[in-house]
Each structure stands twice: as structure tokens, then as C-alpha cells.
Biotite code that builds the C-alpha atoms (Angstrom):
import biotite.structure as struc

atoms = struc.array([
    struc.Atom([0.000, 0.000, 0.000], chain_id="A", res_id=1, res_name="UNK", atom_name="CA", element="C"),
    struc.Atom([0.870, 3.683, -0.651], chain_id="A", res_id=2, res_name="UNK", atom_name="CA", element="C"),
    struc.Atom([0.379, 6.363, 1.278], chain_id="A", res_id=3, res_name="UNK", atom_name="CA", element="C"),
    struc.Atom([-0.720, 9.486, 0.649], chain_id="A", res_id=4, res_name="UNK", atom_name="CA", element="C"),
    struc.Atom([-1.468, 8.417, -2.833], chain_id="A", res_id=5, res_name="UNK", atom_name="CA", element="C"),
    struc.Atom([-1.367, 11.696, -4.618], chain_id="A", res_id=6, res_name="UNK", atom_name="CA", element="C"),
    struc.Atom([0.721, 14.813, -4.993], chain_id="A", res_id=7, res_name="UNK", atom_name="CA", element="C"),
    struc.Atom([0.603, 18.123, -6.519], chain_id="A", res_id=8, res_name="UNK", atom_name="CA", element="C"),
    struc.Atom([2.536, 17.725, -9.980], chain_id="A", res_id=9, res_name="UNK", atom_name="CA", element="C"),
    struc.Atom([5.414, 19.354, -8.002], chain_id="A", res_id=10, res_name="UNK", atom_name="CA", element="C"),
    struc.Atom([5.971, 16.778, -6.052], chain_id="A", res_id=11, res_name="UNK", atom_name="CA", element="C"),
    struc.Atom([8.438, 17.068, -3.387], chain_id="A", res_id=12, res_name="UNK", atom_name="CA", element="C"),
    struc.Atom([5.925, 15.390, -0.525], chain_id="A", res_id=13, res_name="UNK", atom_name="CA", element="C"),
    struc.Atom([7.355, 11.657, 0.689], chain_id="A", res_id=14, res_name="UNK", atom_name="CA", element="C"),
    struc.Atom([5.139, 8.423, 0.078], chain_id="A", res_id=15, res_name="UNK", atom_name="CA", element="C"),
    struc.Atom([5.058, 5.398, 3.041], chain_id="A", res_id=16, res_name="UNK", atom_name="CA", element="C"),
    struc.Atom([4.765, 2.082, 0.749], chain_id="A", res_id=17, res_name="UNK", atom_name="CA", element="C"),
    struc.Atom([4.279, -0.743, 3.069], chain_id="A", res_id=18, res_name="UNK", atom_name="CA", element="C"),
    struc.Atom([4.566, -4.538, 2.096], chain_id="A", res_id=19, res_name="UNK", atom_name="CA", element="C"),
    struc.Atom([7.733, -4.245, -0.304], chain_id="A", res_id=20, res_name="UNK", atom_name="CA", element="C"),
    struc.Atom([9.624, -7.380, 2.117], chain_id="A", res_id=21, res_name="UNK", atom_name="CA", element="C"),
    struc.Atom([13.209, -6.125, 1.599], chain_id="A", res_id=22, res_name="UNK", atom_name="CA", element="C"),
    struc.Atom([16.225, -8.384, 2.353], chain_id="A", res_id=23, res_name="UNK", atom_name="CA", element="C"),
    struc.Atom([18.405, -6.793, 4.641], chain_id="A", res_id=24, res_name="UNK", atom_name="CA", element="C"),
    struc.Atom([21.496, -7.797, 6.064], chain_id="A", res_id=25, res_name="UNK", atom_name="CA", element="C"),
    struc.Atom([24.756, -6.142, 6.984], chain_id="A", res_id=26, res_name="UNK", atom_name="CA", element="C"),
    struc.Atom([25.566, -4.404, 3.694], chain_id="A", res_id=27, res_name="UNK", atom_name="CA", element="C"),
    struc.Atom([22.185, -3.433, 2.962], chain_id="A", res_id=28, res_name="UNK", atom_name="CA", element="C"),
    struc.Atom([21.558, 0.447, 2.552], chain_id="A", res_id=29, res_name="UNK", atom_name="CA", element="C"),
    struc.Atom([19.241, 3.017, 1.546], chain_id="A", res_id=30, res_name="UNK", atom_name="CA", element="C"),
    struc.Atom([20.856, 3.380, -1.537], chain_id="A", res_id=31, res_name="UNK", atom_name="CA", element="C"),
    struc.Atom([20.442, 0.055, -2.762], chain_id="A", res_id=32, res_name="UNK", atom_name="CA", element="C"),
    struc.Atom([17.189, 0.789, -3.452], chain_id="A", res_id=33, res_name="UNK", atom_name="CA", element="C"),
    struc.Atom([15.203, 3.043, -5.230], chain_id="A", res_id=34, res_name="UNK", atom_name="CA", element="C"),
    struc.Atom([11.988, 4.020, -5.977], chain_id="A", res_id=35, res_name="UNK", atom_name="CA", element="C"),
    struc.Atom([10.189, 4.417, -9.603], chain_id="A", res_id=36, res_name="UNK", atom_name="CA", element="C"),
    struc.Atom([7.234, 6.585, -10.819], chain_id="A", res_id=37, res_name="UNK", atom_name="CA", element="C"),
    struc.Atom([6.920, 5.046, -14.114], chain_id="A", res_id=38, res_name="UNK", atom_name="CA", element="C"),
    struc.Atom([10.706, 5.401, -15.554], chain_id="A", res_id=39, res_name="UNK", atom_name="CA", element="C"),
    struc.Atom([11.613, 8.595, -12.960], chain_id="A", res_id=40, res_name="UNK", atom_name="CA", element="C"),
    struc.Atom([13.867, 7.522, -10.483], chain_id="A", res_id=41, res_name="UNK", atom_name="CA", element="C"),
    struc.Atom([13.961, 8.914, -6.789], chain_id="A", res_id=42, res_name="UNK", atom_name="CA", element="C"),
    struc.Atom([16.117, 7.666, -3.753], chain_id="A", res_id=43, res_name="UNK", atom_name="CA", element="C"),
    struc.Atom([13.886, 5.122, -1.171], chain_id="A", res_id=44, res_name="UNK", atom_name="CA", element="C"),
    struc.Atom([15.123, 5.719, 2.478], chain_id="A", res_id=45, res_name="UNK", atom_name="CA", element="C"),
    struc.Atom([14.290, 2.218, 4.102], chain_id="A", res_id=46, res_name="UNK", atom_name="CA", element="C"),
    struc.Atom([12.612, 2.140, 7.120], chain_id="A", res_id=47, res_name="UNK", atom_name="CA", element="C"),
    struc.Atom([11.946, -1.250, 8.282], chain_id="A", res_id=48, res_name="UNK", atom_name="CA", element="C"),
    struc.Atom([12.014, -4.809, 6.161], chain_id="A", res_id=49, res_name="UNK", atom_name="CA", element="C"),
    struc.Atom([8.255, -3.654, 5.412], chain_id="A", res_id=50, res_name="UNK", atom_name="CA", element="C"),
    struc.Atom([8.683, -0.057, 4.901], chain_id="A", res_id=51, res_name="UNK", atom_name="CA", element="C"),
    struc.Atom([10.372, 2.634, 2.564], chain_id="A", res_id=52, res_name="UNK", atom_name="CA", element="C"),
    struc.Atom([9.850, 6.013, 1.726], chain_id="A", res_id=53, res_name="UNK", atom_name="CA", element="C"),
    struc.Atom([9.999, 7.844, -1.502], chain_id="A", res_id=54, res_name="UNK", atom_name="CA", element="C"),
    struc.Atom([10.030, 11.414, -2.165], chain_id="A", res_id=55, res_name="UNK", atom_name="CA", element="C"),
    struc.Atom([8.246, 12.444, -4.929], chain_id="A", res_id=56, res_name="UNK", atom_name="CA", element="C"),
    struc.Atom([9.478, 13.334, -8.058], chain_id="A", res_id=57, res_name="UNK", atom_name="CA", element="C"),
    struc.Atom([7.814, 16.866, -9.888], chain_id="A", res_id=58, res_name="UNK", atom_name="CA", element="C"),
    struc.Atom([6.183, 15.723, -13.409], chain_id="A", res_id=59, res_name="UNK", atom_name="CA", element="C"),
    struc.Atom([5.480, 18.000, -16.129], chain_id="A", res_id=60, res_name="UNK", atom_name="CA", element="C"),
    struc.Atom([1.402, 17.520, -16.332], chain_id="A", res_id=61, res_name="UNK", atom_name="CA", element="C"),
    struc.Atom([-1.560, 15.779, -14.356], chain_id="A", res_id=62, res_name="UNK", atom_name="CA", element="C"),
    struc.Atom([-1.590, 12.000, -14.974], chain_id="A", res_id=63, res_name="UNK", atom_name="CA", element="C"),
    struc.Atom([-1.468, 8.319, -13.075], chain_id="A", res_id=64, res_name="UNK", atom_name="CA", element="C"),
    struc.Atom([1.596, 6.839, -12.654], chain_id="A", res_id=65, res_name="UNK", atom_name="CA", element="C"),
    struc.Atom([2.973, 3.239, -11.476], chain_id="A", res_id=66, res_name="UNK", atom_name="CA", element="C"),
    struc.Atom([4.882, 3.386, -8.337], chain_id="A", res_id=67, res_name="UNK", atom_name="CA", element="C"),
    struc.Atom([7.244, 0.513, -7.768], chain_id="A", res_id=68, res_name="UNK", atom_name="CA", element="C"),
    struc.Atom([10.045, -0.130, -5.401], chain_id="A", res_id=69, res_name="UNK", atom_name="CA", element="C"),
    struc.Atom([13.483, -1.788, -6.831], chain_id="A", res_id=70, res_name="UNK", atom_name="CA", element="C"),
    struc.Atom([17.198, -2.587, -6.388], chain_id="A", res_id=71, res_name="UNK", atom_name="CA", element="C"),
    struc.Atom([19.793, -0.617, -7.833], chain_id="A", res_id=72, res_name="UNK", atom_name="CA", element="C"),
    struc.Atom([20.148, -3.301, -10.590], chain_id="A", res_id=73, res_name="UNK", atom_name="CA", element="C"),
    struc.Atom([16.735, -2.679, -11.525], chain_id="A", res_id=74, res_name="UNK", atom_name="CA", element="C"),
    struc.Atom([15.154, -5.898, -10.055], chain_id="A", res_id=75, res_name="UNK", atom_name="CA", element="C"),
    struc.Atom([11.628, -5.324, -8.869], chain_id="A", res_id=76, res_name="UNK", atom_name="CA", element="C"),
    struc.Atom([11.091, -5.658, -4.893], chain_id="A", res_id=77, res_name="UNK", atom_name="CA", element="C"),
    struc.Atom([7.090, -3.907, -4.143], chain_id="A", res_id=78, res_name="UNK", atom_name="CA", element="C"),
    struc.Atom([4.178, -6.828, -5.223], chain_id="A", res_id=79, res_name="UNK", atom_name="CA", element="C"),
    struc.Atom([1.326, -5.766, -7.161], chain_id="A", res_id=80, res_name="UNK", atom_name="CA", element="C"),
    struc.Atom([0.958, -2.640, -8.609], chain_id="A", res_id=81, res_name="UNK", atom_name="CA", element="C"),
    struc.Atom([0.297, 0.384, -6.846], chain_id="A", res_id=82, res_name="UNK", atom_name="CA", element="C"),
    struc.Atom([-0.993, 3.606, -8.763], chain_id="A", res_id=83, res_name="UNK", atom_name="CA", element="C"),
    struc.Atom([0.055, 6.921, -7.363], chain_id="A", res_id=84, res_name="UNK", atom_name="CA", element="C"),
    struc.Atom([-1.797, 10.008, -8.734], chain_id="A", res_id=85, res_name="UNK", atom_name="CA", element="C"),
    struc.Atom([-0.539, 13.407, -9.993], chain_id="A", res_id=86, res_name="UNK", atom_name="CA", element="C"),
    struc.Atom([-3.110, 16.756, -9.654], chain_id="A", res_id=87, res_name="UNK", atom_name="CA", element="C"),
    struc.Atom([-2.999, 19.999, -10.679], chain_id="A", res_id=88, res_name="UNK", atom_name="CA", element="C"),
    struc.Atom([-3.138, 22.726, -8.221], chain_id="A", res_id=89, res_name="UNK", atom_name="CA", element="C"),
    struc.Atom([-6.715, 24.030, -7.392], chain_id="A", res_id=90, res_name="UNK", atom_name="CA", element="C"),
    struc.Atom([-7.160, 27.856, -7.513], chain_id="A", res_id=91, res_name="UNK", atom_name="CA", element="C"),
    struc.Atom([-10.367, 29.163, -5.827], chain_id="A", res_id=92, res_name="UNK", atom_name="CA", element="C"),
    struc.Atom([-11.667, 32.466, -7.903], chain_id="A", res_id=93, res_name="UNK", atom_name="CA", element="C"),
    struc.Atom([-14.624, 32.977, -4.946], chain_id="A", res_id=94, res_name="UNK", atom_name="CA", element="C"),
    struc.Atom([-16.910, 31.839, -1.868], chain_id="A", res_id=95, res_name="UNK", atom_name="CA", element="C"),
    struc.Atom([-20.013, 33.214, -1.539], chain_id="A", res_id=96, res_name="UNK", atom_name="CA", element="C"),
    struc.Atom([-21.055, 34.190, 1.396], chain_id="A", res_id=97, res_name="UNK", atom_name="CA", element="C"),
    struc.Atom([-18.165, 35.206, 2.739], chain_id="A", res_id=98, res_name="UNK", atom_name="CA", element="C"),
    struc.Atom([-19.476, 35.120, 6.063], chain_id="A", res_id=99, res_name="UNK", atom_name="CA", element="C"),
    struc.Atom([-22.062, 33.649, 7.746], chain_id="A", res_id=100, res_name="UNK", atom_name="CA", element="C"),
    struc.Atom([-23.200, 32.998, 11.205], chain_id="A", res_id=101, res_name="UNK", atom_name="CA", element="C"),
    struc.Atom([-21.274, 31.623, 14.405], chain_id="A", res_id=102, res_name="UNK", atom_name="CA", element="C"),
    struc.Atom([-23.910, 28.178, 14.440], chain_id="A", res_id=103, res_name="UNK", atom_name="CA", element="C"),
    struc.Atom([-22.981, 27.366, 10.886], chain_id="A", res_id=104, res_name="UNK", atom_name="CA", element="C"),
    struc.Atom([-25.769, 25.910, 8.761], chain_id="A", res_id=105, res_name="UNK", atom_name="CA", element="C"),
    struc.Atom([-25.438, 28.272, 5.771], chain_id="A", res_id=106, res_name="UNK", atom_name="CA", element="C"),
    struc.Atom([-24.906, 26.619, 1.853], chain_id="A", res_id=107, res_name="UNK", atom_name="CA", element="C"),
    struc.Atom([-21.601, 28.161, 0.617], chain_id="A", res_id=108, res_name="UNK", atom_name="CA", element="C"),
    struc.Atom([-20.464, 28.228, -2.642], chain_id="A", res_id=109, res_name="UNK", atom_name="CA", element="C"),
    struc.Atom([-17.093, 27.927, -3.902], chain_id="A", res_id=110, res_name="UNK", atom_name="CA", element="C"),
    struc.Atom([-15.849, 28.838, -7.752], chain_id="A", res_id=111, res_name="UNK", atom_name="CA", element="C"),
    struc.Atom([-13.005, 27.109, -8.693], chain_id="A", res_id=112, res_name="UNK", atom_name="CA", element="C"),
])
């Protein structure tokens, strides 16, 4: 599992992916592994035989991606195939009201 499973297209947020059981031993380290969205690499900081985060990578448009976790030859280590989601940023152009009363209850609108 991933989680969060989305990111602004700018990335730079890090993802938890549980259930990748790593071998580790003595000469294991973070670098042996890495992380891939698609083909884009990014370095996986292992946190337990279970566990490794990923930062993520910025991409150039809104789209889904595959996120895997590998060795640094390339050999694949996460099982199944988990998706992890790019958005665009979401500008609000107004709310209306833009106030309303202490006890709530009022419909507000938002333009986006």
C-alpha cells in the first residue's frame, strides 16, 4: 500500500509504501534501493524490512503513474501494482457568502 497516494505535480511530498519485504542484512543500505514513478527515479530511504519512503518526483502535467520499489540493478522488490496520482493545483476564484453565522448551517459556494 501507498500512502498518501497523490501529490501536486510538483511533487516534493514523501510516500510510506508498506509490504515491499526487503532483504536486509549487513551491507544493505538506503541506496540500494530506489523508488520508480513510471521510468523517474527517486532515492527510497528504508525504514523497516516492510517499509520505505519515496520522495516524490515533480512531473510535467496531471496524470497516473505506477509506483514501484526496486534494487539498484533494476530488479523489482514492491508486489502488485500500486498507482500513485498526480493533480494539478486548485485555484479558488470565490466563496459566496463570505461570512455567515457563528452556528454554521449556511450553503456556501465555492468557484473554482
Amino acid at each position: 500500500s501507498i500512502s498518501p497516494s497523490s501529490s501536486l505535480i510538483t511533487g516534493g511530498i514523501n510516500v510510506t509504501v508498506r509490504g515491499v519485504s526487503l532483504t536486509r542484512n549487513q551491507s544493505t543500505t538506503c541506496e540500494q534501493y530506489l523508488c520508480l514513478f513510471d521510468s523517474v527515479a527517486s532515492n527510497a530511504f528504508v525504514v523497516s524490512d516492510n517499509e520505505v519512503i519515496c520522495q516524490v518526483p515533480p512531473v510535467d502535467a496531471e496524470k497516473n503513474v505506477s509506483l514501484s520499489v526496486v534494487s539498484n540493478e533494476f530488479r523489482a522488490i514492491s508486489k502488485g501494482v500500486n498507482t500513485f496520482r498526480y493533480f494539478l493545483p486548485i485555484f479558488i476564484k470565490s466563496v459566496y457568502p463570505n461570512r455567515g453565522s457563528a452556528s454554521g448551517g449556511e450553503i456556501v459556494v465555492v468557484n473554482v
